[in-house]
C-alpha positions in Angstrom: -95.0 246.6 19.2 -97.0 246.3 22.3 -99.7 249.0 22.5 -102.4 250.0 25.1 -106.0 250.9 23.6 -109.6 250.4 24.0 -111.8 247.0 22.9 -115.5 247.8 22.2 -118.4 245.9 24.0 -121.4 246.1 25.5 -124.7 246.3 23.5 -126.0 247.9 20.5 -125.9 251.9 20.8 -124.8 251.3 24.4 -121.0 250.9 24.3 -118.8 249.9 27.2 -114.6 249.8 26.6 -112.6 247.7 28.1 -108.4 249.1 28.2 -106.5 246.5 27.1 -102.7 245.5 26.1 -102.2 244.2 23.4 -99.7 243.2 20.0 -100.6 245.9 18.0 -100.9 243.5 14.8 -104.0 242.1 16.6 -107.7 242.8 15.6 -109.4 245.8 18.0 -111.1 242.9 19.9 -108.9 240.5 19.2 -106.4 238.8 21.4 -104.8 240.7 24.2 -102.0 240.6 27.1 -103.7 242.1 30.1 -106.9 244.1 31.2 -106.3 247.4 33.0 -109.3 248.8 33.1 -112.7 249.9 31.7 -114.7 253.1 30.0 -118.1 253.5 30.1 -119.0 257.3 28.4 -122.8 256.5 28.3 -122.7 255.5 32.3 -125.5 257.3 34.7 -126.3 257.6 38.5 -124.0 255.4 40.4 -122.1 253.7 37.6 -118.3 254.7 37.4 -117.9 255.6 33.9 -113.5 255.3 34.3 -111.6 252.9 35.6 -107.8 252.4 35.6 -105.4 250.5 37.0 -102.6 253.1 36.8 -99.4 251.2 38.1 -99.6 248.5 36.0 -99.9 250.9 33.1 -97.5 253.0 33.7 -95.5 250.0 34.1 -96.4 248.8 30.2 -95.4 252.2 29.6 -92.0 251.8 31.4 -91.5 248.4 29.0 -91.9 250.2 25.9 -95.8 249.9 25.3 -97.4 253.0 23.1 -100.8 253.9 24.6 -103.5 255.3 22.2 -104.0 258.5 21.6 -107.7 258.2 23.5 -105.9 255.9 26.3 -103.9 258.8 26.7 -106.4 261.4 27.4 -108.2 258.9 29.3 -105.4 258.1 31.5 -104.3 262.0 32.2 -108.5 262.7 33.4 -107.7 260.0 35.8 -104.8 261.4 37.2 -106.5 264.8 37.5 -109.9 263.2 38.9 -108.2 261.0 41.3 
């Protein structure tokens, strides 16, 4: 089952998400299909802290992919910010 949910990076105590799709049998930060976007929660000043590139997951969505439950709140704030 394909699913849509977020891969950890960035530095110690300073994470940064990328929103991947992925096999859900892979490892968090595994192997994935596609990037569609990014998180940052600890971003400041004139970083952009979402980043999602909408059509191409609602389109995963339209295939059959199951987004996480965090993807999912995520995804509905940038609906309503955009």
């Amino acid at each position: 089952m394909v699913t849509i949910r977020l891969a950890r990076g960035g530095a110690k105590k300073r994470p940064y998400y990328h929103i991947i799709v992925t096999d859900s049998r892979n490892k968090r930060d595994g192997r994935n299909i596609e990037r569609v976007g990014f998180f940052n929660p600890v971003a400041r000043g004139q970083e952009r802290p979402l980043h999602m590139n909408v059509e191409r997951i609602e389109e995963w969505i339209a295939h059959g992919a199951k987004p996480s439950e965090r993807v999912n709140d995520l995804l509905k704030e940038f609906k309503k910010s955009a």
